[in-house]
Backbone of each chain as ProteinMPNN parsed JSONL, in Angstrom:
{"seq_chain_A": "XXXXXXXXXXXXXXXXXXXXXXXXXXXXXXXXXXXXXXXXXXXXXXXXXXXXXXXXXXXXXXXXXXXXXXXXXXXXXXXXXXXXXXXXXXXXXXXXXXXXXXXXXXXXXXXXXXXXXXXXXXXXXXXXXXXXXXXXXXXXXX", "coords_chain_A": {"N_chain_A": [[66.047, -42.482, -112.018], [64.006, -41.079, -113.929], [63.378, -39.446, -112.268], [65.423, -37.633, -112.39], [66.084, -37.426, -114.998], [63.483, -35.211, -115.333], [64.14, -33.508, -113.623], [66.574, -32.073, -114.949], [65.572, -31.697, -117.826], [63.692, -29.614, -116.376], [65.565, -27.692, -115.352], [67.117, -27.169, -117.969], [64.354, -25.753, -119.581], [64.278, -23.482, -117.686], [66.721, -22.31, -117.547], [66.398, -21.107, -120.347], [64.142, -19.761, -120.011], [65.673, -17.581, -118.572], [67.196, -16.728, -120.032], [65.888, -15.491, -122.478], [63.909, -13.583, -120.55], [65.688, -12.213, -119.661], [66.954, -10.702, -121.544], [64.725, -8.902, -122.534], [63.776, -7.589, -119.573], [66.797, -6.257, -119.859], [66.588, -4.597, -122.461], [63.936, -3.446, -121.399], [64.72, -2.081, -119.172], [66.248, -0.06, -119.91], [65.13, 0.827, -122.204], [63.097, 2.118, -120.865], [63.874, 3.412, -118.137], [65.905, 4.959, -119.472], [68.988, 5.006, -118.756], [71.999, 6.206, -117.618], [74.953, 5.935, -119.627], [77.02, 4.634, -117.863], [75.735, 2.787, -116.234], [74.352, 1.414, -117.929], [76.456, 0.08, -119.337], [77.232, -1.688, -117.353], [74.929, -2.954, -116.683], [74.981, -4.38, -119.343], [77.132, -5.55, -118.893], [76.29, -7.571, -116.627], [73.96, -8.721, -118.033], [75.363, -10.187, -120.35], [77.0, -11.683, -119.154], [75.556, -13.585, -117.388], [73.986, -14.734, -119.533], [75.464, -16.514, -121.036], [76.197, -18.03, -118.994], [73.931, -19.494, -119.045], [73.222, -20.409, -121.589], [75.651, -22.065, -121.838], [74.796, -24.18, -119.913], [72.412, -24.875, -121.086], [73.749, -26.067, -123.789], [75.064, -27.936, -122.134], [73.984, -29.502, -121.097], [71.497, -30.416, -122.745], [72.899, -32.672, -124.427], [73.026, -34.238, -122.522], [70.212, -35.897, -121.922], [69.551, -37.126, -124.249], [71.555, -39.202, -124.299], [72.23, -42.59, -122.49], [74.008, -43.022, -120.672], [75.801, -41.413, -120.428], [73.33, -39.47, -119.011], [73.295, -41.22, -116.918], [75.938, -41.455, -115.684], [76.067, -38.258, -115.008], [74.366, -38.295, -113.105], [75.62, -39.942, -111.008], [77.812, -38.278, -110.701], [76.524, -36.212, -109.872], [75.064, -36.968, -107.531], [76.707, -38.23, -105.844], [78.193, -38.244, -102.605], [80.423, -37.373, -101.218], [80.95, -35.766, -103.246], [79.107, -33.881, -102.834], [79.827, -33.027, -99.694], [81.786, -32.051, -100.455], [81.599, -29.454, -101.959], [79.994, -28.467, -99.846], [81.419, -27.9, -98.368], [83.177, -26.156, -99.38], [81.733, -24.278, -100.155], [81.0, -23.451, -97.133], [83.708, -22.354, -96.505], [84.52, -20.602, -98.173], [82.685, -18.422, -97.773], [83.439, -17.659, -95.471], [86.252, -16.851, -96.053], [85.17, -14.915, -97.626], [84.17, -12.872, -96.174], [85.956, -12.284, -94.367], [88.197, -11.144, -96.244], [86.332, -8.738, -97.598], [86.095, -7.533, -94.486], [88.694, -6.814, -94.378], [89.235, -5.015, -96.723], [87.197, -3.443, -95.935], [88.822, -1.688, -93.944], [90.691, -1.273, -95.06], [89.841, 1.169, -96.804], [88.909, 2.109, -95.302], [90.142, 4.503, -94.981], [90.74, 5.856, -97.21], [87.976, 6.204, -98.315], [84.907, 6.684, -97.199], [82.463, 6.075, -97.875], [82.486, 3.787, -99.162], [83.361, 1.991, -97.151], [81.716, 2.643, -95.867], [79.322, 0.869, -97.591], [80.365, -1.723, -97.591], [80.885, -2.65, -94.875], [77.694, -2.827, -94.818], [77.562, -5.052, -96.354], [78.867, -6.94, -95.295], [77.23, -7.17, -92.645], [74.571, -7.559, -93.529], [75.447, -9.978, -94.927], [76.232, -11.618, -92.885], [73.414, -11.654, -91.296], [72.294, -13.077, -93.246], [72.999, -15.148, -93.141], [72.893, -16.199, -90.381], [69.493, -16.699, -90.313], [69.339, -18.339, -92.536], [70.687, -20.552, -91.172], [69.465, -20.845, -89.148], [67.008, -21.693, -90.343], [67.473, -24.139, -91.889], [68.309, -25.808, -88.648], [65.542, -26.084, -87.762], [64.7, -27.502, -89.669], [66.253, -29.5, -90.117]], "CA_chain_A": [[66.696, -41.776, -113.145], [63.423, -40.603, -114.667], [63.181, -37.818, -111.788], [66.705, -36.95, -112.811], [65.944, -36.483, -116.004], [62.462, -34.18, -115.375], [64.946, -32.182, -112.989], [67.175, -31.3, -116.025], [64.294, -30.614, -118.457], [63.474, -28.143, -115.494], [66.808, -26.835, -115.253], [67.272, -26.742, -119.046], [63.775, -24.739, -119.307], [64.247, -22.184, -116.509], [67.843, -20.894, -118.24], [65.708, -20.84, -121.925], [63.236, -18.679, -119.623], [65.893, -16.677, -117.661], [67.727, -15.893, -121.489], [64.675, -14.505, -122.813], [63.239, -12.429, -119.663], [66.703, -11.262, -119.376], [67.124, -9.656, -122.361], [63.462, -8.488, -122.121], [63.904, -7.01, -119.4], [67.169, -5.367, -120.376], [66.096, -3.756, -123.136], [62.915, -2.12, -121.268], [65.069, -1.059, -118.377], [67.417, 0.972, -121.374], [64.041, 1.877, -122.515], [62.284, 3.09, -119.892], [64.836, 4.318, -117.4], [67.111, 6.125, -120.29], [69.645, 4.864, -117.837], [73.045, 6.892, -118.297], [76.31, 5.169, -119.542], [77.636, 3.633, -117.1], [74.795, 1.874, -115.645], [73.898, 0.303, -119.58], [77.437, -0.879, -119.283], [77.08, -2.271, -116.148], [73.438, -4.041, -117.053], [75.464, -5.132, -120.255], [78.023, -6.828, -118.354], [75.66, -8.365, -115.991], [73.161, -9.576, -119.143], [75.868, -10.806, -121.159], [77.517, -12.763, -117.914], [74.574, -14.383, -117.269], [73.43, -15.307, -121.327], [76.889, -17.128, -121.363], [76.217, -18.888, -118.32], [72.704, -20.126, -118.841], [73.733, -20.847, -123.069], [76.655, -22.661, -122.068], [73.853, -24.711, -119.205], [71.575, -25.364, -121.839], [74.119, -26.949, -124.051], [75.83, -28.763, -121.531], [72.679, -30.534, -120.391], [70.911, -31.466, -123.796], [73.141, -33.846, -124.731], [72.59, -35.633, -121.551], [69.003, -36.306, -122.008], [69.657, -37.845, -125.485], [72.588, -40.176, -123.877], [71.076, -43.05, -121.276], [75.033, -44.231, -120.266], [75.712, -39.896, -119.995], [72.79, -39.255, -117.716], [74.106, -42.215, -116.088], [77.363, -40.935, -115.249], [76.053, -36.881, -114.309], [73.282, -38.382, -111.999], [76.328, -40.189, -109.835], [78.326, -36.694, -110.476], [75.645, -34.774, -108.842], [74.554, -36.609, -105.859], [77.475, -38.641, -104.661], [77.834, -37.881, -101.308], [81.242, -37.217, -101.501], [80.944, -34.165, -103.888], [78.028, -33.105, -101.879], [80.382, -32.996, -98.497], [82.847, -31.13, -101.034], [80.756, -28.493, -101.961], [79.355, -27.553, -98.78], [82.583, -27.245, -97.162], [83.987, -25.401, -100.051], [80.866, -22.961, -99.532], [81.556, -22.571, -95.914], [85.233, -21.407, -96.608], [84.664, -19.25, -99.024], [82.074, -17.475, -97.212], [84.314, -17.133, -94.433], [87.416, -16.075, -96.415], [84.966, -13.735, -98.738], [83.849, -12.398, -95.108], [87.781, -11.807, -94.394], [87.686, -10.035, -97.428], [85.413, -7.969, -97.336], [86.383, -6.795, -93.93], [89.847, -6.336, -94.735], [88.963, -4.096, -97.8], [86.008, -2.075, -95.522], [89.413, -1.041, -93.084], [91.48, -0.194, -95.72], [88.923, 1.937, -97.219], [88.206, 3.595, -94.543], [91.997, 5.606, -95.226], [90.223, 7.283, -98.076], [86.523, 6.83, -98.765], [83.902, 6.592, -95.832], [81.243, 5.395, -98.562], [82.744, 2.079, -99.56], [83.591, 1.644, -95.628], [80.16, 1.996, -95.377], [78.938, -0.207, -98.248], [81.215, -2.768, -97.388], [80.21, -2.781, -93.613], [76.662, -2.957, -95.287], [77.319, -6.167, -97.074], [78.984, -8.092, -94.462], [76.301, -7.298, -91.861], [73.578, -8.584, -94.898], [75.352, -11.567, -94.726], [75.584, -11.804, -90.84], [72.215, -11.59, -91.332], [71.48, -13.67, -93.748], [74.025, -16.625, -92.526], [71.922, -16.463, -88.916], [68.459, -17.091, -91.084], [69.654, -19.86, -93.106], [71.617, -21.336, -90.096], [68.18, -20.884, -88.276], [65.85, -22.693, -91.348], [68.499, -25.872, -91.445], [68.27, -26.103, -87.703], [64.075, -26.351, -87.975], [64.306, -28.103, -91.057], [66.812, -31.133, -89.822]], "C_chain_A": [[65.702, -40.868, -113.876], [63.652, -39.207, -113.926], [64.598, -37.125, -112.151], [66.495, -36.095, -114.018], [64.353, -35.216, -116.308], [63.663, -33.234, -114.809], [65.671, -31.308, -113.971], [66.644, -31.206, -117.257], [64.065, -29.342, -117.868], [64.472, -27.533, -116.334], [67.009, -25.812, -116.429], [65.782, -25.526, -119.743], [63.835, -23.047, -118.299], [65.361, -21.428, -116.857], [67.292, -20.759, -119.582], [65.123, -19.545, -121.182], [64.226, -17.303, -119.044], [66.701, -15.65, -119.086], [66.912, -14.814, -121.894], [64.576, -13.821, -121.719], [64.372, -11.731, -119.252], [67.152, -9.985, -120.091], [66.021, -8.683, -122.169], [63.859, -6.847, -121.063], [65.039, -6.072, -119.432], [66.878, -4.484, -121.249], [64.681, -2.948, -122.658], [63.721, -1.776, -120.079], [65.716, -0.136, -119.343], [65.887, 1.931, -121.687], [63.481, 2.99, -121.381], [62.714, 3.913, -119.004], [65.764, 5.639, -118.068], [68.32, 5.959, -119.352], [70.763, 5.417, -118.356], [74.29, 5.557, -119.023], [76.663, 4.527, -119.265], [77.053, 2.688, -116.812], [74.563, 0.887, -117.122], [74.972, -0.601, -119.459], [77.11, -1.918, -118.099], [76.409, -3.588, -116.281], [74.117, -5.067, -118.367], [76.053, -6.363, -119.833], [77.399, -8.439, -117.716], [75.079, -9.393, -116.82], [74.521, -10.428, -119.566], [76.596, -12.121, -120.543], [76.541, -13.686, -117.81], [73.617, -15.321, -118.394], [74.532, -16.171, -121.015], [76.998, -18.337, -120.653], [74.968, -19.72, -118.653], [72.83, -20.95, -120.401], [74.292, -22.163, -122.702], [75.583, -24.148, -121.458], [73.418, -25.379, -119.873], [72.317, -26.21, -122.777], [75.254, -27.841, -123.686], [75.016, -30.217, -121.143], [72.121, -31.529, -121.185], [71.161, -32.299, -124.198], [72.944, -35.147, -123.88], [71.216, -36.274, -121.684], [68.572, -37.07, -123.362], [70.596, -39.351, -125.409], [72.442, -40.833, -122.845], [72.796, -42.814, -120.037], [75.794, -42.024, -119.773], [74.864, -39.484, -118.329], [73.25, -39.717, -116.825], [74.92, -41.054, -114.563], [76.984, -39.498, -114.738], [75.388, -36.996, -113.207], [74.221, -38.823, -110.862], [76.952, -38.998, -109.899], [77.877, -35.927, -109.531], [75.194, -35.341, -107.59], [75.503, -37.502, -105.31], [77.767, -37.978, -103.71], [79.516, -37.384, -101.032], [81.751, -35.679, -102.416], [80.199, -33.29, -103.293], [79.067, -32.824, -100.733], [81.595, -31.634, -99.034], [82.309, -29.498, -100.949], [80.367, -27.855, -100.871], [80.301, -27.12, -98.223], [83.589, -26.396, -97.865], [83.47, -24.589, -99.816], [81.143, -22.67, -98.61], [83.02, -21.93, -95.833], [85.004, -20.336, -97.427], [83.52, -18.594, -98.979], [82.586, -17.091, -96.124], [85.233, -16.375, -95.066], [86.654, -14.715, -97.285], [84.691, -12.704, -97.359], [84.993, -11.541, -94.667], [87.907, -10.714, -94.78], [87.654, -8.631, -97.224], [86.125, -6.792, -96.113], [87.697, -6.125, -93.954], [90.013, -5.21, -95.613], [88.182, -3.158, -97.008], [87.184, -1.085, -94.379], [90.063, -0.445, -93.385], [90.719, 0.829, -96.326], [88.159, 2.812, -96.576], [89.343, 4.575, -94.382], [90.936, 6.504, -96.099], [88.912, 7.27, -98.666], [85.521, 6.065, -97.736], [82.673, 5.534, -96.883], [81.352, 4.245, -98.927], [83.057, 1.928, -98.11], [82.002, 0.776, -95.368], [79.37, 0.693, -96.268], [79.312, -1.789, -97.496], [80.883, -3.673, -95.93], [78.638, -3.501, -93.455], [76.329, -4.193, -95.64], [77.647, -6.687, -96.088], [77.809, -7.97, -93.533], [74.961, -8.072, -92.607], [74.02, -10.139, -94.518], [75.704, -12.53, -93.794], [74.372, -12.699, -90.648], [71.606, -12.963, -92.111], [71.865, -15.487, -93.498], [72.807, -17.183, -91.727], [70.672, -16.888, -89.701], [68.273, -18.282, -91.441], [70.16, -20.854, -92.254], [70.458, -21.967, -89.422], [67.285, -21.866, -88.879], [66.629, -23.801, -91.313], [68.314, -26.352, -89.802], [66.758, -26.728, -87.659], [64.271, -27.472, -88.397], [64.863, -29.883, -90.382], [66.593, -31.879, -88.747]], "O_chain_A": [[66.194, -39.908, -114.47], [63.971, -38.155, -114.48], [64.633, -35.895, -112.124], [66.59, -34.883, -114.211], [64.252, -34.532, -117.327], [64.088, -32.302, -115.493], [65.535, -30.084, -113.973], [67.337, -30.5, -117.989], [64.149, -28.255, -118.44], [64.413, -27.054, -117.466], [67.077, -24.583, -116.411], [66.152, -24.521, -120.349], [63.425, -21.9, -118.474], [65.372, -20.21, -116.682], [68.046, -19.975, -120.158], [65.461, -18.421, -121.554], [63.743, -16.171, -119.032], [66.782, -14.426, -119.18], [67.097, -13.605, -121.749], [65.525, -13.041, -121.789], [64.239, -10.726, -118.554], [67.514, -8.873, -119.705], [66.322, -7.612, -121.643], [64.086, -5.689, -121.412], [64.7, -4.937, -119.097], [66.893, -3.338, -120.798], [64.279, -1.989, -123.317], [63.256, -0.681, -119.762], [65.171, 0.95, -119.148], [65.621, 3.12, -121.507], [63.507, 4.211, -121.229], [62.209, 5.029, -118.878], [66.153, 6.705, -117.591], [68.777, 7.075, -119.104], [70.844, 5.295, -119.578], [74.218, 4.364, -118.728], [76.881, 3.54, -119.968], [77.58, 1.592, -117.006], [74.662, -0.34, -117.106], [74.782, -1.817, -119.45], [76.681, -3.038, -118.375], [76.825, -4.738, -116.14], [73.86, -6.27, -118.425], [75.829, -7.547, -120.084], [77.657, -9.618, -117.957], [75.341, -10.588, -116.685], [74.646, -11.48, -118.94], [76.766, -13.208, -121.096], [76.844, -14.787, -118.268], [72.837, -16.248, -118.175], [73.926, -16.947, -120.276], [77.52, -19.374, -121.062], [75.172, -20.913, -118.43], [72.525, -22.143, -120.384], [73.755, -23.22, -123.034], [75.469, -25.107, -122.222], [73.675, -26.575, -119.736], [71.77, -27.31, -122.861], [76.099, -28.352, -124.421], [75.319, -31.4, -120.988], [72.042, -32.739, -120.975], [70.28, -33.087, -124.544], [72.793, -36.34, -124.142], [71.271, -37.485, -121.474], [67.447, -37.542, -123.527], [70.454, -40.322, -126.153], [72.445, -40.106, -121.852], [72.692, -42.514, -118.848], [76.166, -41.755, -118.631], [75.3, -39.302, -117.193], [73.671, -39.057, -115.875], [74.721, -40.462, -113.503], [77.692, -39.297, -113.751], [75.524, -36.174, -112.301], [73.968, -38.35, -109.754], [76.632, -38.361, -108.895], [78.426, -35.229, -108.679], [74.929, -34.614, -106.633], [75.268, -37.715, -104.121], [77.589, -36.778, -103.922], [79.361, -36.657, -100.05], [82.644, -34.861, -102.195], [80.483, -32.097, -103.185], [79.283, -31.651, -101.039], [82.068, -30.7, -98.388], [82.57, -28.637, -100.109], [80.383, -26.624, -100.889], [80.263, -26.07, -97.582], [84.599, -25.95, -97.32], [84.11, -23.715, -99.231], [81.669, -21.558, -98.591], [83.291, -21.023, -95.047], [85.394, -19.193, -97.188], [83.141, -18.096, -100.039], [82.156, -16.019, -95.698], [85.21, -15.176, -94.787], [87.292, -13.703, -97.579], [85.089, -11.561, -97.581], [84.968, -10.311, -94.616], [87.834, -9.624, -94.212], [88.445, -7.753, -96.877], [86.551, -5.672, -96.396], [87.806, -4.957, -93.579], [90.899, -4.402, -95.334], [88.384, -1.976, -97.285], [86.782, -0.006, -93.942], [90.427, 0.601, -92.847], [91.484, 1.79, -96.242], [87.328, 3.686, -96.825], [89.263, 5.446, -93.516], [90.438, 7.575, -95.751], [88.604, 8.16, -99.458], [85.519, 4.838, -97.631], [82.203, 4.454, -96.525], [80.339, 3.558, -99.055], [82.424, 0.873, -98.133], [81.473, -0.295, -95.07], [78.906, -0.291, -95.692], [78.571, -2.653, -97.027], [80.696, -4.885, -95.834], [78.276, -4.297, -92.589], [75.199, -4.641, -95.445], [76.645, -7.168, -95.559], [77.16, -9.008, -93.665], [74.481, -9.109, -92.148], [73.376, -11.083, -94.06], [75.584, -13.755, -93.791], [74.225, -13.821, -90.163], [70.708, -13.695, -91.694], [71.245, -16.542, -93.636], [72.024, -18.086, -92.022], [70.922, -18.087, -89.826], [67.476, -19.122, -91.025], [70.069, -22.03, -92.608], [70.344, -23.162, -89.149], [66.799, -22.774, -88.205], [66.273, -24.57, -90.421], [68.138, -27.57, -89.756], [66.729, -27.95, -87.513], [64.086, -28.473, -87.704], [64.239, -30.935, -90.242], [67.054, -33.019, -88.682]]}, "seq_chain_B": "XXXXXXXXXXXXXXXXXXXXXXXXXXXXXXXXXXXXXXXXXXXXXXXXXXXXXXXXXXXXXXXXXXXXXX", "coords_chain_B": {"N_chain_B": [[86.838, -40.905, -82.718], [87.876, -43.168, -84.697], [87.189, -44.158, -88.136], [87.565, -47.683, -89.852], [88.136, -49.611, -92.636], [87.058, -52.388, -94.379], [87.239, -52.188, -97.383], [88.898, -52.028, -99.572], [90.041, -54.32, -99.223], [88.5, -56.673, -99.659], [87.525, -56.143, -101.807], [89.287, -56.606, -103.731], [89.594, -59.041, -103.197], [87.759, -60.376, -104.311], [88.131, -59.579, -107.198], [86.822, -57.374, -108.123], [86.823, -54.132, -109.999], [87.148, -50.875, -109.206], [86.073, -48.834, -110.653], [83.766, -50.715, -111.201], [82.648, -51.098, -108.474], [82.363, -48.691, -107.358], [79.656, -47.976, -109.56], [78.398, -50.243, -109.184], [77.791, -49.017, -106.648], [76.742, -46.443, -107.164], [78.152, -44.331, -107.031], [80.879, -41.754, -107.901], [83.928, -43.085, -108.772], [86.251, -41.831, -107.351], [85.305, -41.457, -105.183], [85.243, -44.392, -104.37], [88.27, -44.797, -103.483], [89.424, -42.999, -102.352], [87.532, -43.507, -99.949], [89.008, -46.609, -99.337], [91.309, -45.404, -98.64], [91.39, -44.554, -96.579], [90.764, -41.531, -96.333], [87.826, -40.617, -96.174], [84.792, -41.114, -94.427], [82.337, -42.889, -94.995], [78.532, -42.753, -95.168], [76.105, -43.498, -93.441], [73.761, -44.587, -95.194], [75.664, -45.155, -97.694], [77.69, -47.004, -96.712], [75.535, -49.279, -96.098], [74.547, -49.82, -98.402], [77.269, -50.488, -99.279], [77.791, -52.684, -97.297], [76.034, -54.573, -98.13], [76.828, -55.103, -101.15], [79.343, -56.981, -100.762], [77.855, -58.457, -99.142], [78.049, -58.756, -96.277], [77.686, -57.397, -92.919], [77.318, -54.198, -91.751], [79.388, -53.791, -89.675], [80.769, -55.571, -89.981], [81.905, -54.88, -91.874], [83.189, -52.359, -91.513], [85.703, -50.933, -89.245], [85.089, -50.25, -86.118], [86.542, -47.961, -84.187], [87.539, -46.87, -80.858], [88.674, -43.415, -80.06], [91.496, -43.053, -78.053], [92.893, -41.95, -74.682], [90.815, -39.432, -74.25]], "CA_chain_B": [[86.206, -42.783, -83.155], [88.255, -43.6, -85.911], [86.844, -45.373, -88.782], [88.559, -48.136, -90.593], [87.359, -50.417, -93.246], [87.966, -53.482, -95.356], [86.762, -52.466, -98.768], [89.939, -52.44, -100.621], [90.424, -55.738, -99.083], [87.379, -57.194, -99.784], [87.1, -55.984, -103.638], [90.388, -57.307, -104.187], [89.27, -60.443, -103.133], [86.752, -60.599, -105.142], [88.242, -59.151, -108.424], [85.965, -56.253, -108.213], [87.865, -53.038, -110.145], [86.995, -49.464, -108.235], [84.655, -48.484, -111.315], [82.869, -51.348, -111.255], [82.44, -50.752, -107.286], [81.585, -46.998, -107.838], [78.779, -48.136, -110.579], [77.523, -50.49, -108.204], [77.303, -48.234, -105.532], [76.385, -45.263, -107.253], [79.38, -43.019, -106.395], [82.058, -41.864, -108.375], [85.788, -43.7, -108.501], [86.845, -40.821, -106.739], [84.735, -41.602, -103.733], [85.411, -45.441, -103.705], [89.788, -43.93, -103.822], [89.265, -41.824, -100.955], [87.46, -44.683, -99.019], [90.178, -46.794, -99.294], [92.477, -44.884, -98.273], [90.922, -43.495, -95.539], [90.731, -40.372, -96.326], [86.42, -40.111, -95.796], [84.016, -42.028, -94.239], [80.96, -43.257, -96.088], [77.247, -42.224, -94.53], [75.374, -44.378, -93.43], [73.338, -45.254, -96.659], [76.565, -46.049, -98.293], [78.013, -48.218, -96.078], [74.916, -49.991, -95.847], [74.788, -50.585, -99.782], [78.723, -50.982, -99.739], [78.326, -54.141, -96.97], [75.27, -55.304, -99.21], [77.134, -55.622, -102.29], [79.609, -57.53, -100.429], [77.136, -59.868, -98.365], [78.301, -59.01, -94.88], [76.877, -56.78, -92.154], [78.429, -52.905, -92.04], [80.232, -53.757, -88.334], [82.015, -56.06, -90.507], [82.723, -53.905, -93.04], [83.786, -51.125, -91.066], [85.874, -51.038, -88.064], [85.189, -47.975, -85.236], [87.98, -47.522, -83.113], [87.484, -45.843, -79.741], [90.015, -43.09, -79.803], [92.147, -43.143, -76.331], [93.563, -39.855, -74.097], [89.572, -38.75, -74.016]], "C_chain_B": [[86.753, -42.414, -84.599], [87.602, -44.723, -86.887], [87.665, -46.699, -90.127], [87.61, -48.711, -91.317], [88.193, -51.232, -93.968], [87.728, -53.574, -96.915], [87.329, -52.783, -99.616], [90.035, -54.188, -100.902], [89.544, -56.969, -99.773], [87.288, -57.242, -101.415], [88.307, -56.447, -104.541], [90.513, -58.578, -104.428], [88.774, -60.954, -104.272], [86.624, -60.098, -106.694], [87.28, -58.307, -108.959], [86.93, -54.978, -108.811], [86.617, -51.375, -109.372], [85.876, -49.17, -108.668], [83.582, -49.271, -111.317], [81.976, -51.579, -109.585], [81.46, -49.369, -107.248], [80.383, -47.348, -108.79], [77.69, -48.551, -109.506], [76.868, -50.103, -106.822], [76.558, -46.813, -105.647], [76.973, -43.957, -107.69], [80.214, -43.121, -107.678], [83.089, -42.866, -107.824], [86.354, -42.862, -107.56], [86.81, -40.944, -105.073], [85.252, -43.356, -102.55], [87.498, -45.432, -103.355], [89.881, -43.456, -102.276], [88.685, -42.627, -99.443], [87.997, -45.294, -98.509], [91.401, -46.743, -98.461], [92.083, -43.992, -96.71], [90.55, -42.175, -95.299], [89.247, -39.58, -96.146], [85.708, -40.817, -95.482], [82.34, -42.095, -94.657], [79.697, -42.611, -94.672], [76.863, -43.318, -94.322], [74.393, -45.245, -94.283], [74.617, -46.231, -97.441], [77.038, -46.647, -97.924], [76.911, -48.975, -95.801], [74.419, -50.636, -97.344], [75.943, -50.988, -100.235], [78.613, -52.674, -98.731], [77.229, -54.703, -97.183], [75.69, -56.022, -100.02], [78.347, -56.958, -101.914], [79.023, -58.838, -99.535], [77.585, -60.066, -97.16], [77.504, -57.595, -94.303], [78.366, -55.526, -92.193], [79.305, -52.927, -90.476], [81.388, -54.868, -88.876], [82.919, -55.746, -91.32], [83.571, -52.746, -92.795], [84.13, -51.577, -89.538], [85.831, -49.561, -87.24], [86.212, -48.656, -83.928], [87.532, -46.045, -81.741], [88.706, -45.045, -79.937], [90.223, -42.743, -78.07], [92.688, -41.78, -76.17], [91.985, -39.215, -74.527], [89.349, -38.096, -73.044]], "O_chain_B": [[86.261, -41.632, -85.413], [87.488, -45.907, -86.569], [88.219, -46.322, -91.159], [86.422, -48.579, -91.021], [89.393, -51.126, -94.22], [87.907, -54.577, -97.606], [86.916, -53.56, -100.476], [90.076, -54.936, -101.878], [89.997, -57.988, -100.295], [87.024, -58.238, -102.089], [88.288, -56.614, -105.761], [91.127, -59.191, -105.301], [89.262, -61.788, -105.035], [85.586, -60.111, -107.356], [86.894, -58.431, -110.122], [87.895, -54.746, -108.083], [85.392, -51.315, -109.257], [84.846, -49.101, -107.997], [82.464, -48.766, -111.415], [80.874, -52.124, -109.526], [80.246, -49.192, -107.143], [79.811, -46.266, -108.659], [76.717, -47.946, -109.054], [75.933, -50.564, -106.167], [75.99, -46.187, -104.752], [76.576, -42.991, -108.343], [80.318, -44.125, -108.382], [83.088, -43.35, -106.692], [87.137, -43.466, -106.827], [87.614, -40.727, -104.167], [85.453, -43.603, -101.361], [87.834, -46.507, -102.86], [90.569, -43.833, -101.327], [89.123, -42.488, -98.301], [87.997, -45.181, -97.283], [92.135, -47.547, -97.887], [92.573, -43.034, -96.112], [90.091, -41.749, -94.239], [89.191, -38.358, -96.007], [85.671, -41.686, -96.353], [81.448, -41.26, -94.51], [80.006, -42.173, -93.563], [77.262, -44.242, -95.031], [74.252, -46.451, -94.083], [74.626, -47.436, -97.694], [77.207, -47.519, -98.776], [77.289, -49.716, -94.893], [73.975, -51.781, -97.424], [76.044, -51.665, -101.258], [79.152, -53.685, -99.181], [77.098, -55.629, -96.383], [75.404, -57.217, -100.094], [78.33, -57.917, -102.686], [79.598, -59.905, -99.321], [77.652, -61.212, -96.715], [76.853, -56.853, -95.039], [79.567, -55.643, -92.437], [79.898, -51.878, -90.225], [82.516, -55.028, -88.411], [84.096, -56.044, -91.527], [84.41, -52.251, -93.548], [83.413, -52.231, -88.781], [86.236, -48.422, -87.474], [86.326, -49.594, -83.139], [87.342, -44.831, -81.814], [89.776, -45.65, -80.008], [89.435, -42.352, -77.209], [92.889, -40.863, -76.965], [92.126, -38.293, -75.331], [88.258, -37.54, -72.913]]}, "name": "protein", "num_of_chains": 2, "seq": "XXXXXXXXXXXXXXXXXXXXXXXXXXXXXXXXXXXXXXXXXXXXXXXXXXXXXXXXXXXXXXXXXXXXXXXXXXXXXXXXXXXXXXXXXXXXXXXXXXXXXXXXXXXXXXXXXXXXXXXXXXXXXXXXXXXXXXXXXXXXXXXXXXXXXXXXXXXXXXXXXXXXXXXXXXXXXXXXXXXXXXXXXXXXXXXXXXXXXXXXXXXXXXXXXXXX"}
């Protein structure tokens, strides 16, 4: 249980750190780039998505590390074997169906704009790519 | 190879309730539910702390079934 609770000290440090260096660096890309409009929005969205998530993280967590009969209960949450089996096989579907997707959208899109064809083409091959890799390091690894 | 088991049976016996199964094993309620019922079969760790807590060996705890038409 102790390494449980160092892990979510981590955890709870590393979104404190990713808050701060997020903003950070938002505000010197704004600075330094002069980035137009759209893109600020954009970076906004992204920052503010990601503050929200790492906030919410941080006080989802703290109370656990104050509560023995809490930790308890998140430490079987997180590694029964059972949620673990869930998870992975929810990931492999919905990297298949986002795969789907994807290609489904890069065929219709090739009716009226060649450049999202291509993007689109772009990403699934990425994650072709990056599937085969990871497929490859688990094979080593186990 | 189908796997069966006697946990229900067993914790019934023994006036064991699900949560207090799940505690002692680790796992959510959810997991010892789904056991049960067949619906997932434990790993090898957990069936080897599930026919612990019970005090029998996991070939007793679990039955494997050859499946037939192979």
């Amino acid at each position: 249980m102790e390494e449980f609770r160092k892990k979510l000290r981590r955890r709870i440090m590393l979104s404190a750190i990713f808050c701060l260096s997020g903003l950070f660096i938002y505000f010197a890309l704004i600075r330094i780039t002069g980035a137009p409009e759209y893109t600020k929005g954009i970076l906004f969205g992204v920052l503010s998505g990601s503050l929200t998530v790492s906030v919410f993280n941080i006080f989802r967590l703290m109370p656990l590390l104050q509560d023995e009969e809490k930790l308890k209960k998140a430490y079987i949450a997180e590694t029964d074997e059972r949620n673990t089996l869930i998870q992975k096989e929810s990931a492999r579907t919905v990297l298949s169906i986002s795969i789907m997707i994807a290609a489904l959208a890069a065929i219709a899109a090739s009716f009226f704009n060649p450049v999202i064809t291509l993007t689109l083409s772009a990403n699934i091959i990425l994650i072709g790519i990056v599937s085969i890799a990871v497929t490859a390091y688990y094979n080593k690894k186990l | 190879m189908n796997v069966k088991n006697k946990i229900q049976e067993l914790r019934k016996a023994r006036k064991v309730t699900q949560q207090e199964l799940a505690d002692a094993l680790s796992v959510t309620r959810q997991t010892i539910i789904s056991l049960e019922n067949g619906k997932y079969n434990a790993s090898l760790t957990l069936a080897h702390k599930a026919a612990q807590f019970f005090g029998i060996t996991i070939e007793e705890l679990f039955i494997f079934e050859e499946e037939e038409n192979l």
